[in-house]
N, C-alpha and C positions, 0 to 999 in steps of 0.2 A: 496596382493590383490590390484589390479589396482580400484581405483574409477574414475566413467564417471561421471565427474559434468555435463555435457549439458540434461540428463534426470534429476537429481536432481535440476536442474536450472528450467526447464520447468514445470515439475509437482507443482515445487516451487510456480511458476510465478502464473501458472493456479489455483491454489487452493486458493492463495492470492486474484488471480481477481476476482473468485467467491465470497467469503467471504466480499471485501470491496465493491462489485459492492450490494449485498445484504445487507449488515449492513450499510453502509458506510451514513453520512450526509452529504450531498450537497448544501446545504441551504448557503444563505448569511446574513449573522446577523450586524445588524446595530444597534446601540443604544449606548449611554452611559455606561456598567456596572459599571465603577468604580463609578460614581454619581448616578446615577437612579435607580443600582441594578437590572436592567434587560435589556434585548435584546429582540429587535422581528425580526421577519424576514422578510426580502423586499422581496428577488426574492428565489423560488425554484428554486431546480437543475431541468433540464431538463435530458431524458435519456442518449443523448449523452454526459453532462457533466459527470452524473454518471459511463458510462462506458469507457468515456475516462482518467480523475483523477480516480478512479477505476486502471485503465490500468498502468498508469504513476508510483500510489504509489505503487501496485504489482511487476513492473518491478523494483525499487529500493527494495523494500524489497528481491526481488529471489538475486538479486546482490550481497549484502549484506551477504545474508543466504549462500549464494554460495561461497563469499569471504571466509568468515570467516572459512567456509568445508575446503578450499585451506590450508588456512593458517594453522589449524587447524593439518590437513595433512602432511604439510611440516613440522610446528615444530617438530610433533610426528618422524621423521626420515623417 
């Protein structure tokens, strides 16, 4: 049985962009932790941060996911 990574790549990608563009924390945290024990936060993300980091860390993860199917593959014979 022949596998088509480029649909397992893609639904990869797209399932991931959903999930970090919705979950995902985009915030910039500034503070001390190691002395003060906490952090607040300066600037939020904007939409476009969110769904472009969203975008970015998705596409490494499908990669990854997709590598590893290859290799995966390949060792199996």
């Amino acid at each position: 049985m022949r596998t088509l990574y480029l649909p397992v790549f893609v639904i990869t990608l797209l399932v991931a962009w959903a999930f970090l563009g919705w979950f995902g924390d985009f915030n910039e945290y500034v503070g001390d932790i190691f002395h003060d024990g906490r952090a607040w936060i300066k600037v939020r993300g904007t939409t476009t941060d969110r769904v472009f980091l969203s975008f970015i860390l998705a596409l490494i993860f499908a990669t990854v996911e997709t590598g590893i199917l290859w290799l995966w593959k390949k060792l199996r014979g």
